[in-house]
N, C-alpha and C positions, 0 to 999 in steps of 0.2 A: 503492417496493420496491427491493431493494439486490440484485442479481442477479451471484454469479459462475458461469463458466463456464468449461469446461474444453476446449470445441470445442461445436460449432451442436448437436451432438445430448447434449450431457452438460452437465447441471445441477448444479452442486455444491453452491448453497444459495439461497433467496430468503427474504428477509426485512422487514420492515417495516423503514424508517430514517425517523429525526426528523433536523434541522437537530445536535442533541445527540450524534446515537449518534458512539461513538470508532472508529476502522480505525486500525489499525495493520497495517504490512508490516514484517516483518520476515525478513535474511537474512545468508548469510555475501557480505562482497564477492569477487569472482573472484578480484580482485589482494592485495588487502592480508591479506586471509583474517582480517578480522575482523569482531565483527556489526555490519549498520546498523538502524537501526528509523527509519522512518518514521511520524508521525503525522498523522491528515486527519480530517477531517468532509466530511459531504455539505455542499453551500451552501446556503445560505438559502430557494432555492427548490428545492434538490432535483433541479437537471438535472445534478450535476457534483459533483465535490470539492475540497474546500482541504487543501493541504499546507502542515500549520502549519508543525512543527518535522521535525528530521533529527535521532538522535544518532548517534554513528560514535565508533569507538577508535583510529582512526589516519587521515593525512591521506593524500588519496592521487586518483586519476583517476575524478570525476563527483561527488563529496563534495564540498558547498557550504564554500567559506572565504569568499570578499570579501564585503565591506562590504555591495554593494547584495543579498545572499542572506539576509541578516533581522541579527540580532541573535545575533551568537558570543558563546556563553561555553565556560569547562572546569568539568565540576565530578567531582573525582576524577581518573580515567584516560579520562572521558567529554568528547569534542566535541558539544555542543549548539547548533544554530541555530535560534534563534527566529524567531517571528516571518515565515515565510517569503512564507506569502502566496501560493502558485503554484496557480492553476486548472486543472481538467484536465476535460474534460468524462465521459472514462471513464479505466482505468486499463486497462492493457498490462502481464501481466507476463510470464513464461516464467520455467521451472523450469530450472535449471540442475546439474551436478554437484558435489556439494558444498556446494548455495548454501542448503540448507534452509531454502526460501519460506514463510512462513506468512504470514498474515492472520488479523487477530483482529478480531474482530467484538462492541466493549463487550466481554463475557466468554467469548463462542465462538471457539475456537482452530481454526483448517482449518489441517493439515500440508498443506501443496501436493506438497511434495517429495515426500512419501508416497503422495499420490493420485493422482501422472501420473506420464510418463518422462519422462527430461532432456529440454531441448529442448520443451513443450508448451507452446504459445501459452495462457495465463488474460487472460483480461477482466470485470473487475469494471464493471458498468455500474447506473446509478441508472434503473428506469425505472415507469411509471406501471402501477396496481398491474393495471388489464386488458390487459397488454403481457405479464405473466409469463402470462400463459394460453396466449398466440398464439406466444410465443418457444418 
């Protein structure tokens, strides 16, 4: 089960996830004020996520360029890294002004920025499906 949250008492959505389902995060960056998208899968066993690729429109401070961050390419006016590879066991985000958070969920779209105030701690956590009862 794919649980985000919005603080210990707010539930924003649970759902089933395979090894398959897509996440995408998507946002404006603070500095460069362009979008980035992020793409992940849960991992193979389902305790965590992989962050495949990144794409971004301009380069700029936390945005993967070197070598060892996967496989750069441009295609357009788009920065793509492949390839990335980076494990996380849950995901941390916070809404910021301006930065219009989302998460897509395969084809469910959650506006973050819409459904908290600046500043709200989200954490999206994978967890076993009698765990979303107790949470």
């Amino acid at each position: 089960m794919l649980g985000i949250y919005g603080n210990e008492t707010q539930k924003v959505v649970t759902m089933e996830v395979t090894p398959e389902t897509k996440l995408e995060i998507s946002f404006i960056h603070s500095v460069q004020k362009t979008l980035v998208e992020e793409f992940l899968t849960p991992d193979e066993k389902l305790k965590g996520f992989v962050l495949n690729s990144t794409k971004y429109h301009s380069f700029g401070v936390g945005l993967p360029f070197m070598e060892s961050d996967g496989n750069f390419r441009q295609e357009g006016n788009a920065f793509i890294m492949d390839d990335m590879n980076r494990h996380f066991n849950e995901l941390n985000l916070r809404t910021g002004v301006g930065t219009k958070l989302t998460v897509t969920v395969d084809d469910q779209k959650f506006e973050l920025y819409e459904m908290f105030e600046p500043g709200q701690k989200i954490d999206i956590i994978i967890v076993p499906r009698y765990k979303t009862f107790l949470r």
